[in-house]
MARRO-142705 format. One record per atom (N, C-alpha, C): z, y, x. Coordinates in steps of 0.1 Angstrom, whole numbers, plus 5000, padded with zeros to 4 digits. Example, Ala and Ser with C-alpha at 12.3 -4.5 7.8 and 13.67 -1.06 7.14 Angstrom:
<nodes>
507849435132 507849555123 507849675132 507149785128 507149895137 507950005129 
</nodes>
This chain:
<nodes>
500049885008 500050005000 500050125009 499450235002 499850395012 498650465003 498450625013 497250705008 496550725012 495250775010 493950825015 493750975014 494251075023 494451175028 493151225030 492251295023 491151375025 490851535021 490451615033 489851745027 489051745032 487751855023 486551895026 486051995037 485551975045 485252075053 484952195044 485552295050 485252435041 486252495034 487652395032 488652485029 489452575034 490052695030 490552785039 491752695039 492752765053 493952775057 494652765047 495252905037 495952905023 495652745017 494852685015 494052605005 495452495014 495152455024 495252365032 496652355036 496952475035 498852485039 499652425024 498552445013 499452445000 499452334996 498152245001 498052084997 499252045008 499352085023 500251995034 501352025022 501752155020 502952125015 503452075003 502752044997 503251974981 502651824983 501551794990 501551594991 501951525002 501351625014 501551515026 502851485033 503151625035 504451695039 505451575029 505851555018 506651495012 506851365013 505451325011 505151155010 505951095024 505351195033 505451105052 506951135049 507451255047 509351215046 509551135039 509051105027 509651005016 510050845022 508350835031 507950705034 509050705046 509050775054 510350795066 511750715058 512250715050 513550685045 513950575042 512450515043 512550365038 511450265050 512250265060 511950155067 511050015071 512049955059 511249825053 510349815048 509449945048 508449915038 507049995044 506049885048 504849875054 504249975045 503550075056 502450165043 501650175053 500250175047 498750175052 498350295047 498050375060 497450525055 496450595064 495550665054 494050725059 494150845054 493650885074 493851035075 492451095079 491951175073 490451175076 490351255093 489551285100 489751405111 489851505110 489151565099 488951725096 490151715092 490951655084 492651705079 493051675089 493451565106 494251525115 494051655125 492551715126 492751865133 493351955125 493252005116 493752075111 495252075111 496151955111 497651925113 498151925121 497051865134 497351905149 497652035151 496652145144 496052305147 497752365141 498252355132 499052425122 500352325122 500552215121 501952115121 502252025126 501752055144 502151905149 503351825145 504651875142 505251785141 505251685130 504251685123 503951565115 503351535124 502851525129 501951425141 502551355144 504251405150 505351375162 506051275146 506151295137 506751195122 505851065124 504451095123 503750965119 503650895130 503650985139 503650885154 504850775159 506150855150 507350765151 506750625145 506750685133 506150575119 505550425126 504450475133 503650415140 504250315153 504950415155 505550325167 506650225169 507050235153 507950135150 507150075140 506250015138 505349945131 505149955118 506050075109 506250065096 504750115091 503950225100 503050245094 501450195100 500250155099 499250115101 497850215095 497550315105 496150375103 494850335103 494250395092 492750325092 492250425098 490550365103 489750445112 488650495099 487650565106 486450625098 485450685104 484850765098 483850875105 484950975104 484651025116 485551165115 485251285107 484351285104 484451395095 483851335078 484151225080 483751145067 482651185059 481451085067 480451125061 480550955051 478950995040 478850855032 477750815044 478250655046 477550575060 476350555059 475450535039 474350585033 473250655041 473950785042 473150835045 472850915057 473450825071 473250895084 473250805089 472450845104 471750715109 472750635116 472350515120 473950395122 474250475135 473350525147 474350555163 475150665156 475150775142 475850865142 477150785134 477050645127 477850635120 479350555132 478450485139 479050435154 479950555159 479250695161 479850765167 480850825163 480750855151 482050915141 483050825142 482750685139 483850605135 484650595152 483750605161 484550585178 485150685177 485150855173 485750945175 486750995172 487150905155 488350935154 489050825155 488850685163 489450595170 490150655180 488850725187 489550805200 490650885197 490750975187 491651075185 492850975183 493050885173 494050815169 494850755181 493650695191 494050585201 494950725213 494250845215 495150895224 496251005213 496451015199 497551115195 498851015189 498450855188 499350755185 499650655191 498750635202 498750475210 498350375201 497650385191 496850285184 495450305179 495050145182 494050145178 493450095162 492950195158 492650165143 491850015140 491749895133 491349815134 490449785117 490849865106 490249865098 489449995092 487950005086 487750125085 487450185069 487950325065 487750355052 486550395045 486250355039 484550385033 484950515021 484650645024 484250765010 484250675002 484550694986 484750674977 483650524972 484350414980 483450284981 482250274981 481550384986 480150364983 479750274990 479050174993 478750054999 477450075000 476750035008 475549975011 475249815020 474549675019 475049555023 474849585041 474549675041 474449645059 475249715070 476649785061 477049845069 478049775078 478149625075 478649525088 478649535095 477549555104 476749605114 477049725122 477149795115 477649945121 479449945124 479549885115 481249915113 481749795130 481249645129 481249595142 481349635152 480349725151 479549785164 480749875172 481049935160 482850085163 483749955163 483449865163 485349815166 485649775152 485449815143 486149795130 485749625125 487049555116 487249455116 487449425099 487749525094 487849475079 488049635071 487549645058 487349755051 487949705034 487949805028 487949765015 486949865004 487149774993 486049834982 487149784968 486449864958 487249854945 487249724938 487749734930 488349504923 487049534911 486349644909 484849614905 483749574911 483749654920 482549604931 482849454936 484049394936 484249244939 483349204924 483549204916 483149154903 481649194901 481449284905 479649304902 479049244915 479949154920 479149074932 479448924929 479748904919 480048804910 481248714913 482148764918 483748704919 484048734904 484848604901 485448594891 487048654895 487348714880 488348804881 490148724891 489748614887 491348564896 490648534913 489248534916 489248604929 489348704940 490248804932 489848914934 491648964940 492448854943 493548874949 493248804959 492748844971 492448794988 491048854992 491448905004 490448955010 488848875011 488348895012 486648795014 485748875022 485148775030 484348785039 482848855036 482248935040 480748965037 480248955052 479048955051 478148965062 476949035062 476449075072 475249155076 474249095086 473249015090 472748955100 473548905111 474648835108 475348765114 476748835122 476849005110 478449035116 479149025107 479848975105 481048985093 482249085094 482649125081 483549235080 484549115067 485649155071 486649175061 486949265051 486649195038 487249335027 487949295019 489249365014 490049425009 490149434995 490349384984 490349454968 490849534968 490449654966 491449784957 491949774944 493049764944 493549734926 493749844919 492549904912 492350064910 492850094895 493049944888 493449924874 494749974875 495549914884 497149914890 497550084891 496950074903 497350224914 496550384903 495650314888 495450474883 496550514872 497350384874 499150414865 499750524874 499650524884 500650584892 500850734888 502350754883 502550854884 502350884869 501550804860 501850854845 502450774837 503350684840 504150624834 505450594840 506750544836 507950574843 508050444855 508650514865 508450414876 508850284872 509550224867 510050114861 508750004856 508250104845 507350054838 506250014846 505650124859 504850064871 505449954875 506249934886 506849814886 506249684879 506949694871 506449594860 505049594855 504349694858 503049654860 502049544868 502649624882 502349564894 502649444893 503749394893 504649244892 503549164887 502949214875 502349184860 501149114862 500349194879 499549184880 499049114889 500049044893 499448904902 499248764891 498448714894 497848584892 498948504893 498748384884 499748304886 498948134894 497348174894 496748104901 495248184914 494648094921 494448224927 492948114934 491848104937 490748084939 490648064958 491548164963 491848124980 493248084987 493548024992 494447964997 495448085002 496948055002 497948195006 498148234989 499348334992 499848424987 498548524978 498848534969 497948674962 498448804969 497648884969 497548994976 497149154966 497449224963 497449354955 497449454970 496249524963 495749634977 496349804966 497049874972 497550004962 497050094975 496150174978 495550294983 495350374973 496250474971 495850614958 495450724969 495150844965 494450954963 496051034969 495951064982 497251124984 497551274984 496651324970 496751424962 496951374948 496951284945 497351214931 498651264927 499051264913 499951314905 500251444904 499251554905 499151684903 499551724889 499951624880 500651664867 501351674862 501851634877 504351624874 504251754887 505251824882 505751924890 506251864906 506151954917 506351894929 507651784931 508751874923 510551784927 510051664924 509351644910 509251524896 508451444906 507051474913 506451394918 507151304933 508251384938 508551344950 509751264945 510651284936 511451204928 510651034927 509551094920 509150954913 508750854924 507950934936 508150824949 509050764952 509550854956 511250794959 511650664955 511750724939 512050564928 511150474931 509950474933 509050374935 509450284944 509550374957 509650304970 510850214967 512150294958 513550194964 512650064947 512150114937 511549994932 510949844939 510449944953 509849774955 510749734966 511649814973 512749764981 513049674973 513649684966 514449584950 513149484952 512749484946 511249344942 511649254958 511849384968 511349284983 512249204985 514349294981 515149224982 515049054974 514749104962 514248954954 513448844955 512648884965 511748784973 510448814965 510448894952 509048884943 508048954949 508049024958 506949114968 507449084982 506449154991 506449175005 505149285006 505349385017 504749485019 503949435033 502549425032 501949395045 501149515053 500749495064 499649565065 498349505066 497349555064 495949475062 495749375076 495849465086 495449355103 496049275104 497249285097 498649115102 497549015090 497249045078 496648985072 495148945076 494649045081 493248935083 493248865096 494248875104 494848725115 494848625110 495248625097 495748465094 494948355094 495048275095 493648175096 493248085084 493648115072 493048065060 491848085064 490847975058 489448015055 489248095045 488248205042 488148265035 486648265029 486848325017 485548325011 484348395017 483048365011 481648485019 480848555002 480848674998 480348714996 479448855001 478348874992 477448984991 477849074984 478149184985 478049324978 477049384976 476649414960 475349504961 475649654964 474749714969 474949834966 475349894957 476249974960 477750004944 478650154945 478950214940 479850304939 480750314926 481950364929 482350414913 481950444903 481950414890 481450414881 481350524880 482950594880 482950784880 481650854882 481450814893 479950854903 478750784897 478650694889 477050594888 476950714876 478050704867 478050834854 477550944854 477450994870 476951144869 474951124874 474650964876 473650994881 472850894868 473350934858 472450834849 472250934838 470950934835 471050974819 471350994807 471251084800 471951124792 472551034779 471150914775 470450814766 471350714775 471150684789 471450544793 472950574792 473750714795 475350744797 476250654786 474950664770 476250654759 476350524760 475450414764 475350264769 476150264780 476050304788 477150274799 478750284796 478950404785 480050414783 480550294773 479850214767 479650104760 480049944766 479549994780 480049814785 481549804788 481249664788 482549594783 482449494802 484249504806 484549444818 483949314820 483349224812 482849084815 481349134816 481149224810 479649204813 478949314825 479749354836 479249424847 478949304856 477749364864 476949314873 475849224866 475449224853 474349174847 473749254835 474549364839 473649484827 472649554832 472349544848 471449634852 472249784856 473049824848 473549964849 473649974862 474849874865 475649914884 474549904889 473749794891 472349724900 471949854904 471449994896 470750074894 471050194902 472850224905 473250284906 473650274917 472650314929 472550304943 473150464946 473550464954 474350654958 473250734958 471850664971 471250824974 470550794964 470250804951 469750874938 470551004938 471251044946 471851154942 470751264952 470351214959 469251264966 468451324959 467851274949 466151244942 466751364931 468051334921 468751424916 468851634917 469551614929 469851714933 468951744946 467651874944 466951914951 467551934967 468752044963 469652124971 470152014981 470351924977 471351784990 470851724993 468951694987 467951684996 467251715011 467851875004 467251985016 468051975031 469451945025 470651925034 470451785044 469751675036 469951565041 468451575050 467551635045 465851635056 466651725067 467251835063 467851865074 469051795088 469351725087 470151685092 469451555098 468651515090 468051415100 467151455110 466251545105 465951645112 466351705126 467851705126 468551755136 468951645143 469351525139 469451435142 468551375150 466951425150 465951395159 466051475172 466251575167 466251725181 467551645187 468951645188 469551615195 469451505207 468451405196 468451255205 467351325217 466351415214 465551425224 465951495234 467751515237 467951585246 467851555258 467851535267 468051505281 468551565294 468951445304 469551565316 471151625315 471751645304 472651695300 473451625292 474551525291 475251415286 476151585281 476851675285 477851735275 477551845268 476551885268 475251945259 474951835246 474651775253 473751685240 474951555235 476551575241 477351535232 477751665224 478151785227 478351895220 477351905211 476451905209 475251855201 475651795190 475851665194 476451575187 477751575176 478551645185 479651665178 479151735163 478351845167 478351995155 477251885143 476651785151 475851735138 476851635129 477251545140 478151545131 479251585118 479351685128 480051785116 479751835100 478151835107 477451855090 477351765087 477951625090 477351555078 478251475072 479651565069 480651555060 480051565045 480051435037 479751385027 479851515016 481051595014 481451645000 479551764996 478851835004 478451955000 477051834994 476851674999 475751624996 475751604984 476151594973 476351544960 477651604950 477451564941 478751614928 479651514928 480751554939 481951454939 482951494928 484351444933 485351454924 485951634922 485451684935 485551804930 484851924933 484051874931 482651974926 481451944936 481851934943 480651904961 479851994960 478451964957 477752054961 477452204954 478152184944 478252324927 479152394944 480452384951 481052474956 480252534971 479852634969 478552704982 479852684997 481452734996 482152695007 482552535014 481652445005 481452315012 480252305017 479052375008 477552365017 477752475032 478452585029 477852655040 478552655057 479852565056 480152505073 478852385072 478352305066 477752235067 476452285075 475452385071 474352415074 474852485088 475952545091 476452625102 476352535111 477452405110 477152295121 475852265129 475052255117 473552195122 473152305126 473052425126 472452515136 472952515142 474552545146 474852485160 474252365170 473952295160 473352215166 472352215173 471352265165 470152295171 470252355179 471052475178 470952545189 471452485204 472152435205 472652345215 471552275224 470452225218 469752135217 468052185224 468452365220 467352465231 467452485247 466952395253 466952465267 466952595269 467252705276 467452805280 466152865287 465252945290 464152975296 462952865290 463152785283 461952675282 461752695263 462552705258 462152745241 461852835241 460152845232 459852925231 459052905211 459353015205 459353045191 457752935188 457752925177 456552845174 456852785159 455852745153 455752685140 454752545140 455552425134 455852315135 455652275120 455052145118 454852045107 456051965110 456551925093 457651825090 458151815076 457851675074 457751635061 459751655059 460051765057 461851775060 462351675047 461851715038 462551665022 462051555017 460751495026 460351325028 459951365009 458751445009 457951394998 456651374997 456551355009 454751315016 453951435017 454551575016 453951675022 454751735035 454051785042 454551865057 454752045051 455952015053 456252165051 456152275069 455852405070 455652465078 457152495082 457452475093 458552525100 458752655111 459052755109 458852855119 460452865129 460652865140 461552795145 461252965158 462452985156 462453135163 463453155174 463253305179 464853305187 466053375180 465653415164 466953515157 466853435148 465353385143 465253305126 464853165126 464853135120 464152965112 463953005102 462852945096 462152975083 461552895079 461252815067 460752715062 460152745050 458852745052 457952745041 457152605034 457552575023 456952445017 456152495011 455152435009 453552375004 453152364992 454852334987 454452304968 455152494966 454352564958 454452664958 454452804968 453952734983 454352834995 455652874990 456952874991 457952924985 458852905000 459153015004 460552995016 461952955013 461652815018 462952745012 464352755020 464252775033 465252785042 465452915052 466352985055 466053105062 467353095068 467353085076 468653035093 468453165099 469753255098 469753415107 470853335118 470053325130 470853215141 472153295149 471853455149 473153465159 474853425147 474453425135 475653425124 476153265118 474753215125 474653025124 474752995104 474053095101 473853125081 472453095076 472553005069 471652975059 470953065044 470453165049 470553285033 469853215024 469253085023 468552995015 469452905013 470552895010 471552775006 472152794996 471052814987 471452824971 471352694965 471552734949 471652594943 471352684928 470552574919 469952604908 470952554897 470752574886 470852574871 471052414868 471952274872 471452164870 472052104855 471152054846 472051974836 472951844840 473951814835 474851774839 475651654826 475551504827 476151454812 477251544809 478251574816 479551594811 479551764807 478451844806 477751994796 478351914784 478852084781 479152094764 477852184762 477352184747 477152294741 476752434748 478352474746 478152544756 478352594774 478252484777 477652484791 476152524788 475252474783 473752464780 473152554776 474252674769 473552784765 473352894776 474152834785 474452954799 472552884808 472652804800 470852804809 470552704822 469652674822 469052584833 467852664839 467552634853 466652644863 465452534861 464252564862 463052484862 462152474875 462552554884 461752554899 463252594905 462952574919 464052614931 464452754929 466052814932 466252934934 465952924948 464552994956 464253004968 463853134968 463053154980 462453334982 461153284980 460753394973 458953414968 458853344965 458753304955 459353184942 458053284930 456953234928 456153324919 455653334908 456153404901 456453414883 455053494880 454753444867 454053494861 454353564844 454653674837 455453644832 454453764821 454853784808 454453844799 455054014799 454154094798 454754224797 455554234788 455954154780 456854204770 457854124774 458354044785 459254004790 460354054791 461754014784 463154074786 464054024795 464554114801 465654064813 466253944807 466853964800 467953864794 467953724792 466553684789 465953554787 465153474799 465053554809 464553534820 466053484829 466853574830 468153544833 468453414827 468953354818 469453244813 468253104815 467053174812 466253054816 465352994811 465453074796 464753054781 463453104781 462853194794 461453274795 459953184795 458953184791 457953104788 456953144803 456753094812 456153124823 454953124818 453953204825 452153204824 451453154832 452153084839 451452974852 452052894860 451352784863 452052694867 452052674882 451852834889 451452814905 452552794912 454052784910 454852754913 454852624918 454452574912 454452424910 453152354915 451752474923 450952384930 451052384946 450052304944 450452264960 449252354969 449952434978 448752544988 448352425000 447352525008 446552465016 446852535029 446852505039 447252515052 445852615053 445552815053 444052825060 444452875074 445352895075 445152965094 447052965094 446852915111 448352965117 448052955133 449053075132 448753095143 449953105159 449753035165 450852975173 450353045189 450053175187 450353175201 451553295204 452553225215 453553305213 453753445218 452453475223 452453645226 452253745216 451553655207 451353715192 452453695182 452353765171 453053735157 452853625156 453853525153 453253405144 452953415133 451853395129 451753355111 451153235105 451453265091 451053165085 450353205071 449353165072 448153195059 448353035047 448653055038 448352935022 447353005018 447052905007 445952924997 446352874986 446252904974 445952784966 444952834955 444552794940 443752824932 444852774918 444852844905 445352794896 444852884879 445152854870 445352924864 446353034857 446353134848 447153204846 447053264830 447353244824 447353294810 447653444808 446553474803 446253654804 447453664792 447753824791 448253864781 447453864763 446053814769 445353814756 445153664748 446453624759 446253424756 445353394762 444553374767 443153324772 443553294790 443153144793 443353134801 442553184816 443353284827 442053304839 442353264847 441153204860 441253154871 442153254880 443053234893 443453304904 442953224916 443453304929 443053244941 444253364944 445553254947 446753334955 446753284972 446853434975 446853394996 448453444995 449153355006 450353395011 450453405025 450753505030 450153525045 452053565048 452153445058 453553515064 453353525075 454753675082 454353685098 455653685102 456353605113 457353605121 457553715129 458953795135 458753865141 460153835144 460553955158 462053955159 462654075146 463953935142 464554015129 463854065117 462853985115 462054025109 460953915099 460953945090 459853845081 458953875069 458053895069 457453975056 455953835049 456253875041 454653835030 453753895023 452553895026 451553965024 450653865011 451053904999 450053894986 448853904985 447253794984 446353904979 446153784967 445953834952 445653794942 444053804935 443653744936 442153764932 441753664920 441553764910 440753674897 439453624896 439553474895 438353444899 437653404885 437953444874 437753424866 436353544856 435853504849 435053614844 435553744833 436753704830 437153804820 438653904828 439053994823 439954074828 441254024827 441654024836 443153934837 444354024835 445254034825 446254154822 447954054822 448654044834 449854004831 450754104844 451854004847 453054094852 453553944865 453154004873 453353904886 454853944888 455653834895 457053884891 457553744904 457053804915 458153704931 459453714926 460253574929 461453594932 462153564941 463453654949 463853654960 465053574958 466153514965 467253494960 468153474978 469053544976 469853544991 470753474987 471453375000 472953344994 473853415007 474953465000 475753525003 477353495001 478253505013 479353395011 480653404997 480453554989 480353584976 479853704971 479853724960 479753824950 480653964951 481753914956 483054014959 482954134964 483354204965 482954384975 483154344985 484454284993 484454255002 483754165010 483054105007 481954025011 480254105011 479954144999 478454174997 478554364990 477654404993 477454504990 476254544990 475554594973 474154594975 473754724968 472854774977 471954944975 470954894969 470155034963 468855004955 468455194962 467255144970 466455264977 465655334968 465355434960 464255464953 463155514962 462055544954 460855594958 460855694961 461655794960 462255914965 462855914983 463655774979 464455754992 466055764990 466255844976 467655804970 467855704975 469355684976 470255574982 471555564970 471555434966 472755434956 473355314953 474155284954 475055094950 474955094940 474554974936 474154914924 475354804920 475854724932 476654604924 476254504925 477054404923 476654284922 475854204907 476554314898 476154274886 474854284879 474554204870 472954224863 472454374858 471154424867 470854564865 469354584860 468554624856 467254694858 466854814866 466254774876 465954904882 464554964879 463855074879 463155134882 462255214894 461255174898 460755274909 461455224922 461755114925 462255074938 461955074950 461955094959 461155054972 461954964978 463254954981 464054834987 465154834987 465554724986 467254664985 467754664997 468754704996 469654635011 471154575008 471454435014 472354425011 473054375026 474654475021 474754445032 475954375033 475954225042 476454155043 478154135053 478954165045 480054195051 480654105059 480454005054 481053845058 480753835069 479753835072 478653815090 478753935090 478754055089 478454175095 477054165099 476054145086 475154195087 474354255074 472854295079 472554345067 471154335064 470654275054 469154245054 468554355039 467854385044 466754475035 465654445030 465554435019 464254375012 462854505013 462054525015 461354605014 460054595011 459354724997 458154674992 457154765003 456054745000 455054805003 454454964992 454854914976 454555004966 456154984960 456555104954 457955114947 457455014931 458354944926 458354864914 459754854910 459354834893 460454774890 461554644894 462654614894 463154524897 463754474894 464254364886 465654304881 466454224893 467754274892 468654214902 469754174892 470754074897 471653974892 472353864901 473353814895 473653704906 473053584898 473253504907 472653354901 474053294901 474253274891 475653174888 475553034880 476252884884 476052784878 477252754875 477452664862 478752584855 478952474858 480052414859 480152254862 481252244859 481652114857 483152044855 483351944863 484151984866 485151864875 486551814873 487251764878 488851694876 489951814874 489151934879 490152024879 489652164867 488652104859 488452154848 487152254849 486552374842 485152414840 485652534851 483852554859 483852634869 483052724873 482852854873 481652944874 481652984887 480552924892 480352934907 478753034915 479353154920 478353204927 477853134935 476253134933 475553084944 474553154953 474053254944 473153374954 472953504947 471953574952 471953744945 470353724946 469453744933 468453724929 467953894925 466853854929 465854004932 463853934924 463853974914 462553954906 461654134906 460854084914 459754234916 458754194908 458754324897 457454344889 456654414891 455154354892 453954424889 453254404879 452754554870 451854454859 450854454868 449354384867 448054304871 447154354856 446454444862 445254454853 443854424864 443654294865 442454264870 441454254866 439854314875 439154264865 438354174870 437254074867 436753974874 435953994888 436653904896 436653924911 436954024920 438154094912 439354194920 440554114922 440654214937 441754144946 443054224945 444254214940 445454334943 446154244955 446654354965 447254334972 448454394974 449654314981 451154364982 452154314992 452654354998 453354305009 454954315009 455654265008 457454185010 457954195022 459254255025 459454235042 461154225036 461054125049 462954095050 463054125068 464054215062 464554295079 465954285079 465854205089 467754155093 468554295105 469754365103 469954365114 471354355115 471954415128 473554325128 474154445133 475554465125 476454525127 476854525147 476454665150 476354675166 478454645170 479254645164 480154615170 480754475168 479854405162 480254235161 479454185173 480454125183 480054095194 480253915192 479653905183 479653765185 478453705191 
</nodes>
């Protein structure tokens, strides 16, 4: 029994001092008082630095713990990524690093390793071997949708991967989700309740209790540390009686019973299969019945990275990262470069910002944005000094059979994709910031009503993102999401006509594409849209030319959209001007505006101390707003800033085979006394 002690990269200090002090802080004294009693506990890295940074002497507690055998640490990836989805030497490497940490801050070596919220895949045998690791556990479902019968499910069992075997563990998740809402007593007598009186493997029956060691956040702190307390002298009592014994997992998989061999399919908590199924398939899932999992299809179905295919945004994260994952390996010459390398990729690829976990993942932008920071450190790491030189690069990042254009700088990174020319990624490298690390509008089963009236997204919130929209178009409906587009060029795919790579010059990059556009008179007309981008220092602009290729006069309201992310909304963070065509200068806010006669935005970025400027070529109207998304999680409904959206109108009276042309510039610069 014990807990699984996890935070997300991205929490502040405050956040972190308030969790030590109401779960961990208590438990480790609780468990201190009682001796006799074996507890198995998982400490992720990101929380073991952080405790090191701010409270060694819990280090100096568990290290006693430890060294009187009462307690037994599991190992992992150190920054706990899901093993899914990074490549095996990174999963090798995490899992050795926080061995290493453990082996020199406790004089032990971790011998069993924890898997993120059981997500399994069947080959991670292999990997887990490879780190030293010897046995793991998964939930007393996943035993059952691998077709163990329910009274097998007290003793560990063998799986295998091409001839490595791992030991796993049942988690008794039926048991351990009492905890804490019924009176200790009554737990007790649960647990007791819930051993077999017959048992399928040789030995004693075995009950695995690993809770959530932020669990019972619904009794006040005394109530919760009380109830441990009672617990613990509960099973002293049971141990005095002879009716339990407290083990730790390693003394157990010594033993030399033969043990069983099964396969696990690819599996995760249902919690989690829930968020990635359909709306139609949800009410059936919520429908099956415990005998009939592992032959409904549902779990089979419910492989993790579907959360990939899902969520655009953790896509972009994950092409990224593997991505980076290539740069580093090609380092050479330099073993503490291209392990510091290593480390910061690592770093990104802490599980919470990839998907919609238990609380919130990727909906919260302060779990995406140490993420994307790491991996530019990364990269950056990963540039020889005098020998990189700026250039733009093909790479299928988001693995959908197109090569998106990569512009790879010495201030910027910039990534322009193909389906829509749309700038998906924008890296300002001295601040290691992603101003493209937004997140859209996603429907979600667990929307009410009204969640759904607040609106959905139908293309990426990226930059130059290209609307076509009706002059009689209202802010209001465009905002929420309800607006009827006049073309579907967003959504086509451009053509590579010129780039230009030599580094004495600007780099640019010329698209093409062809589509139609629905005039204001209903009637559909031909276009031929060019997107001409040019790289510079601190610098990035796009150059429009729109030509109707059609025979009749083309009358609509061309309408790019821009969208920055910014680390919030707050004054203290963001601060945004609106330039008129005069040259007037005046704050506008963060909040939803209509402007008039604009020539350019600046916002200036307080967080990084810097400041980027949108700038037209002709003064237009402009609607500005923030882009905000809703979600629910465990800790109830959430309105989460994710970026500050800028829609530039022109109306378009073309007539057949006229060209209008228009040019966009984003100009970065940096606060001259931030010496970072």
């Amino acid at each position: 029994m014990g807990t699984v002690n996890t935070v997300p990269l991205g929490k502040s200090d405050s956040e972190l001092e308030e969790i030590y002090q109401r779960y961990y802080r208590p438990f480790i004294k609780a468990i201190y008082r009682f001796p006799r009693l074996k507890a198995t506990l998982y400490y992720s890295g990101i929380l073991l630095g952080w405790i090191e940074k701010n409270h060694s002497e819990f280090l100096d507690v568990l290290g006693e713990l430890v060294k009187r055998r009462q307690v037994e640490l599991l190992g992992g990836g150190y920054y706990e990524p899901i093993y899914s989805l990074i490549p095996k030497t990174d999963t090798i490497g995490q899992i050795e690093m926080l061995t290493t940490y453990i082996r020199r801050q406790f004089g032990s070596r971790p011998r069993g390793v924890w898997i993120p919220e059981q997500i399994w895949e069947p080959d991670y045998p292999s990997a887990f071997r490879s780190a030293g690791m010897e046995f793991s556990f998964l939930g007393e479902e996943q035993f059952i949708e691998a077709g163990v019968e329910h009274r097998g499910i007290y003793a560990p069992l063998l799986t295998e991967y091409q001839g490595k075997t791992l030991l796993v563990f049942p988690l008794h998740t039926a048991v351990t989700n009492q905890l804490f809402t019924t009176g200790v007593d009554e737990f007790i007598e649960t647990m007791l309740g819930s051993f077999p009186s017959y048992l399928d493997q040789p030995g004693d029956p075995v009950i695995t209790l690993l809770w959530d060691g932020q669990a019972g956040d619904s009794l006040g702190d005394e109530d919760r540390s009380r109830w441990l307390e009672q617990l613990f002298e509960g099973i002293i009592e049971a141990q005095n009686r002879g009716d339990v014994s407290t083990w730790h997992p390693s003394r157990l998989s010594r033993l030399s019973e033969a043990r069983g061999r099964v396969y696990f399919p690819p599996t995760a908590f249902k919690t989690l299969l829930r968020r990635y199924k359909s709306e139609g398939d949800l009410a059936a899932y919520e429908n099956l019945s415990m005998p009939g999992l592992g032959r409904t299809g549902f779990y089979y179905s419910g492989m993790f990275r579907q959360a990939l295919a899902r969520y655009q945004e953790g896509n972009l994260l994950y092409g990224k990262m593997q991505f980076i994952h290539s740069l580093v390996n090609q380092v050479r010459g330099d073993r503490y470069r291209k392990q510091a390398a290593k480390e910061e990729l690592w770093k990104g690829q802490s599980n919470v910002p990839f998907w919609f976990g238990p609380s919130g993942g990727i909906y919260n932008p302060s779990y995406r944005k140490p993420s994307y920071a790491a991996l530019i450190s990364a990269e950056l790491l990963t540039r020889e000094q005098g020998i990189f030189a700026p250039s733009i690069v093909t790479n299928d990042l988001d693995m959908d059979g197109l090569e998106e254009c990569l512009f790879q700088g010495n201030d910027l990174n910039a990534y322009v994709h193909l389906r829509g020319g749309i700038l998906f990624e924008l890296d300002h490298l001295p601040v290691h910031w992603n101003y493209l690390d937004t997140l859209a509008r996603h429907p979600e089963p667990n929307h009410t009503s009204q969640d759904e009236q607040f609106g959905y997204d139908v293309y990426p919130k990226k930059c130059f993102v290209d609307h076509f929209i009706s002059p009689s178009q209202d802010f209001e409906s465009f905002r929420n999401g309800s607006f009827e587009p006049k073309s579907r060029l967003i959504h086509q795919i451009f053509t590579i006509q010129d780039r230009t790579t030599d580094v004495a010059k600007t780099l640019k990059l010329e698209l093409v594409t062809e589509g139609l556009v629905e005039s204001s008179s209903g009637d559909q007309r031909g276009l031929e849209m060019r997107k001409s981008y040019s790289f510079e220092k601190g610098k990035l602009s796009v150059q429009y030319s729109l030509t109707n290729t059609g025979t009749d006069t083309l009358s609509t309201v061309f309408a790019p959209e821009l969208n920055l992310a910014f680390a919030s909304r707050d004054v203290s963070d963001l601060r945004i001007f609106r330039i008129a065509a005069g040259g007037q200068k005046e704050e506008v806010g963060p909040d939803p505006i209509s402007l008039e006669h604009t020539q350019s935005m600046v916002f200036d970025d307080l967080h990084n101390k810097n400041s980027i400027r949108v700038e037209l070529d002709k003064a237009a109207p402009i609607w500005s707003f923030p882009s905000l998304t809703r979600h629910r999680d465990k800790h109830g409904t959430h309105l989460s800033y994710q970026s500050s959206t800028l829609v530039i109108r022109t109306e378009l009276n073309l007539q057949a085979g006229e060209t209008w042309q228009g040019t966009y510039a984003l100009r970065f610069s940096r606060d001259k006394r931030d010496k970072r």
